[in-house]
N, C-alpha and C positions, 0 to 999 in steps of 0.2 A: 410960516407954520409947517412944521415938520410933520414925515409921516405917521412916525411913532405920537404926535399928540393928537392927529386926525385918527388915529385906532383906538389911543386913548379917551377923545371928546367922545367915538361911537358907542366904547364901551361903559363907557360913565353914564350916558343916553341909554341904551340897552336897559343898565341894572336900575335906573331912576325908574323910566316905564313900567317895567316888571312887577315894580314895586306896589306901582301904583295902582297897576291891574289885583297884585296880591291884597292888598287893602280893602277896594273894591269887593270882590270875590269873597270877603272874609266880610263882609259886612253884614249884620243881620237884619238890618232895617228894609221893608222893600217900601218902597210907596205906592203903593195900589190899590182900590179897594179891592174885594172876596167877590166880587162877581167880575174885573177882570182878569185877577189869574184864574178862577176857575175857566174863563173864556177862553186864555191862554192855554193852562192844560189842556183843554178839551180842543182845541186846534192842532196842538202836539200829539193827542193819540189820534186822533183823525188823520194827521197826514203820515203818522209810522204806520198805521191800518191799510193805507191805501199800497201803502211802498212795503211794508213786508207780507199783505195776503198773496198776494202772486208771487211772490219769492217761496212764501212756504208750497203753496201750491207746487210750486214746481221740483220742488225738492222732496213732497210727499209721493206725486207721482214715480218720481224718481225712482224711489226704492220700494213701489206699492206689487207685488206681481200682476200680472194682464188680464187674470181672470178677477181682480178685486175692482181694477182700473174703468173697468169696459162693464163693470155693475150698475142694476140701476139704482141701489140702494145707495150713492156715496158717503162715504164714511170722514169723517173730519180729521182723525186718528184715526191710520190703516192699522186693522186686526192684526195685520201678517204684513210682513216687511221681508224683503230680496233684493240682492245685489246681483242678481244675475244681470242688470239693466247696464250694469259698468261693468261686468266682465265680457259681455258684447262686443261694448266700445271700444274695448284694449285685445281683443280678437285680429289681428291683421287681415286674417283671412275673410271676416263679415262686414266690417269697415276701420277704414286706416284713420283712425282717431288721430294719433300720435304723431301722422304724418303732416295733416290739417294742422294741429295747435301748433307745429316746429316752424309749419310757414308760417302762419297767425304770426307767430310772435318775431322771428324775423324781419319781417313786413314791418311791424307794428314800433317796435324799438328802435331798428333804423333810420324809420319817416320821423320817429318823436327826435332822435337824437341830430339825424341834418336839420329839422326844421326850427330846432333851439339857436344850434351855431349859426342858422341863415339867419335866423330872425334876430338875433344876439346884435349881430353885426351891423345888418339891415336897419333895426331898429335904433343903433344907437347914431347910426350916419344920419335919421331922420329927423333925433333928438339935439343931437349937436352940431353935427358937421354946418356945412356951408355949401352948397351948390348951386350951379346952376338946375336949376328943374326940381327942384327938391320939393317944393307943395305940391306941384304937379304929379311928378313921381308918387309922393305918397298918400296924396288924395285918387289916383287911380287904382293903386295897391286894393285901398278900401273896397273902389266901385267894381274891381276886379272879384271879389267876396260877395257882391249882390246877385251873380248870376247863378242860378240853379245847377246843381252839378247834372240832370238831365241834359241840358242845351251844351254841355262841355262833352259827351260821351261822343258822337260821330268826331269831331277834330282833334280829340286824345289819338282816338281808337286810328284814324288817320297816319298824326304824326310819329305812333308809336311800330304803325306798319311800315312807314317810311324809312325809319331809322333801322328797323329791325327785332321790336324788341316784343311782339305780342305773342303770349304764351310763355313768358320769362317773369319770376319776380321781382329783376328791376323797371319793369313798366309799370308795376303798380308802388312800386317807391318814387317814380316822377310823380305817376300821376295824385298820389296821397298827400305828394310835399309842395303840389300843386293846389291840390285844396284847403294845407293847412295854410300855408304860410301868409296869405294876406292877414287871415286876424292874430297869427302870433305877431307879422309886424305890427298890425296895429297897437296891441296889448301893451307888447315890449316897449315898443317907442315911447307911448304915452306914458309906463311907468319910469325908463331913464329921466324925462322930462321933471320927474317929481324930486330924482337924487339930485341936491343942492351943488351946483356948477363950482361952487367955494372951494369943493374938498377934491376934485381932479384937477382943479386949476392950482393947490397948491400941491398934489404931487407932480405936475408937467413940471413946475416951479424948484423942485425938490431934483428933475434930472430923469426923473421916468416918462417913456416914450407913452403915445396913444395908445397901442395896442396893452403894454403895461398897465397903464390904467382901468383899461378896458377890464383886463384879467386882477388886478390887485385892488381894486377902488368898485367900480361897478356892478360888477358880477356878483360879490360878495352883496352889497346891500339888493342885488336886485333877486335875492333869493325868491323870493314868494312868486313873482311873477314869471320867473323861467319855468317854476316847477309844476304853475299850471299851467305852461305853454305845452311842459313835457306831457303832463296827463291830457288835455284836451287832444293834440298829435294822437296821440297812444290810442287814447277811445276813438278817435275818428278812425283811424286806420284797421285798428282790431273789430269794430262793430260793422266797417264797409261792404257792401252787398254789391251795387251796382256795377263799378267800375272792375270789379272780379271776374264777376258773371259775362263780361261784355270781351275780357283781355286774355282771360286765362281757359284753355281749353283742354289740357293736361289733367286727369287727376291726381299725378301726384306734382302737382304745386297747387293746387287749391288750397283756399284758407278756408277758415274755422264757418265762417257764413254758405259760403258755398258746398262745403262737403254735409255743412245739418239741412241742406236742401237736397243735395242729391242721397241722402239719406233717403229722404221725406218720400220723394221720387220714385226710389227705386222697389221700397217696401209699402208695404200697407199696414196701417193700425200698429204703428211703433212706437206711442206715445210715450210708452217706458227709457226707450232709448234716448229720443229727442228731450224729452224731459230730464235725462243724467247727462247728454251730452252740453247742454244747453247751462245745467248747474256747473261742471268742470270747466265751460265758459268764459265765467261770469268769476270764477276766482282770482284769475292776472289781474283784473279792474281792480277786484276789493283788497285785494292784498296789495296792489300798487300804491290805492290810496290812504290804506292804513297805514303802510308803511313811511308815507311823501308826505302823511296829514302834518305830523310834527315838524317836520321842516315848515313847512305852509304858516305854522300857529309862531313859530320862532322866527321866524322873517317877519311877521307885521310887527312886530315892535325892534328888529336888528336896524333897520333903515333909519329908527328917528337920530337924530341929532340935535345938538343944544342950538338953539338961539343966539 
């Protein structure tokens, strides 16, 4: 079986699925009675209620001015609306916003993008390879992920003095690719396990080496599950508080958690600010995920294969 018909069987799989989902989707019959989709709906605004009042909240503060804010009257719709709250933020001189979010996202991009390649790799050696120690190995991986990142802060903060690297931001790229990477190996590995061994065995068969495979056969169907390896990395590292606070003592390397505390800290009654610093936040996430959703939605059906 040649490669070009294992691209071919994928894609003939692809567009059947698709299809099938499109059929589905387009069906107008639901089978339910009218007291469980109303149960339904009313569990679906229940939990968008719960997940966008606080987002609104924090985005009405945001732009409410401080004499509206610190009223007793609260208002649900602010009367009067300012942006003086984000021309603060972007103020150098009142606080270095822009210096905070440059690390944030450096930090943050980096740990997601080695911990995809480690875990890529890592993962597929636990999925296929052969070794000696290898449940061993990657049943310790797992119990490596059980331990609290509290009981990890004194022996980070240790080895990262020993080496040299505390108050830099590649010690908090150890230490984040430390915390990610047990359960992206898990994730990864368990998902290689599901691509059918059939279609890298016939491109080995075909003349392409391991590591080809890896990158021609693999990787493409393992779309969905790298890309939540990348996003979970990403959020653990951009949302990290602990391991910042404990390594870093520069203000300008401090990331995004650390500089909306020493904000917090340094002023009094800034709820304005911390609440538009806090929304400018919270944008990298939701635009990452808007943007990675569609890959995530076209990888669950890229993977299948015929029978």
């Amino acid at each position: 079986m040649s490669t070009s018909n294992i691209r071919k069987s994928v894609r003939e799989s692809y567009l059947t699925t698709t299809q099938t989902f499109s059929r589905l989707l387009r069906s107008k019959e639901i089978s339910s009675s009218r007291w469980e989709r109303a149960l339904f709906y009313l569990s679906i605004a229940l939990m968008l209620a719960i997940t966008l009042i606080p987002f609104y909240i924090m985005v009405k503060t945001s732009i409410t001015p401080d004499a509206n804010i610190y009223s007793q009257t609260p208002e649900l719709i602010p009367s009067e609306t300012t942006l003086e709250h984000y021309r603060v933020l972007f103020a150098p001189e009142t606080f270095p916003f822009i210096t905070y979010f440059v690390n944030s996202l450096i930090v943050s991009v980096v740990t997601a993008g080695l911990s995809v390649i480690v875990a890529t790799f890592g993962g597929y050696s636990f999925a296929r390879l052969k070794y000696r120690g290898q449940g061993v190995i990657s049943r310790f991986v797992l119990v490596v992920y059980m331990f609290s990142g509290i009981l990890l802060v004194v022996p980070l903060f240790q080895v990262m003095t020993w080496i040299g690297l505390v108050d830099t931001l590649p010690s908090l790229l150890i230490t984040y690719l430390v915390q990610t990477l047990p359960l992206s190996l898990y994730m990864l590995g368990n998902y290689f396990r599901s691509v059918p061994e059939e279609i890298e065995e016939a491109a080995l068969m075909d003349g392409y080496s391991r590591v080809e495979v890896i990158y021609r056969i693999t990787i493409p169907l393992s779309a969905p599950a790298i890309v939540a390896v990348f996003i979970y990395a990403f959020m653990i590292s951009w949302n990290e508080y602990l391991f910042a606070s404990v390594l870093l003592s520069s203000q300008s390397l401090f990331t995004l958690p650390i500089g909306l505390e020493a904000l917090n800290q340094a002023f009094e009654n800034v709820w304005g600010q911390l609440m538009a610093a806090s929304v400018l936040t919270s944008i990298p996430v939701i635009v990452l995920f808007l943007y990675l959703e569609k890959y995530l939605v076209e990888g669950l059906t890229f993977g299948a294969v015929e029978g």
